[in-house]
N, C-alpha and C positions, 0 to 999 in steps of 0.2 A: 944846189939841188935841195929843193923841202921834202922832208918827211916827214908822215902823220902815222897815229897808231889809233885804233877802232877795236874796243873792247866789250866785250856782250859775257857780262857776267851773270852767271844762275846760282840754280842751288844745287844741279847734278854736273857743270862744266862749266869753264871759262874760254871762250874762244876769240884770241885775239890776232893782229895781223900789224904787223907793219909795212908802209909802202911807199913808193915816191908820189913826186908830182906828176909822174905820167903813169900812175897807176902798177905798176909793175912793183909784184909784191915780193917783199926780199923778207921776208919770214911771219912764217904764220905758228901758234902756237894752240896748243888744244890742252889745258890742266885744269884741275879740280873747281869745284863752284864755287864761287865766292858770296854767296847768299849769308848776308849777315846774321838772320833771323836763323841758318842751319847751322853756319859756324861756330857763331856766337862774331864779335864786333873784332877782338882781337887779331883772331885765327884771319878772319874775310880780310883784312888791311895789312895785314904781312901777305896774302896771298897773292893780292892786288897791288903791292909795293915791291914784288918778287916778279912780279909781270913787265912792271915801269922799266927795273933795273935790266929784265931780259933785253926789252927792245930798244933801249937806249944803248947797251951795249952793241947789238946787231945791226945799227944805224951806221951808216957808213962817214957818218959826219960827228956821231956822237952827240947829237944831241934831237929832242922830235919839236918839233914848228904846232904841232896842235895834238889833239886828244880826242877823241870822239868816244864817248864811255857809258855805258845803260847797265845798271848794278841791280838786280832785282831785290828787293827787301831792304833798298836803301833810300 
């Protein structure tokens, strides 16, 4: 089984999902904005490499097949 993670990053939330290949979503998460321009470059890429490490852990194979990712202010 493939899974992929779809990340839609702002400046007031980050909302992301992980899922299979038949679409069936095995977690979705909702945390703070990752808008580089509001965080500063740091804070946004610890908050966005705390995301990775989520849904890589909650993958049921350990590891994700693709990334689909929109960072506003990047």
């Amino acid at each position: 089984m493939k899974y992929f993670i779809t990340i839609d990053g702002g400046g007031t939330k980050t909302d992301s999902v992980l899922f299979d290949e038949t679409g069936h979503v095995v977690l979705r998460d909702v945390s703070m904005g990752c808008n580089a321009l509001d965080a500063g470059i740091e804070v946004a890429k610890n908050r966005f490499a705390e995301i990775f490490r989520k849904m890589c852990e909650a993958s049921p194979s350990g590891t994700i097949d693709a990334a689909f990712c929109g960072v506003a202010g990047s």
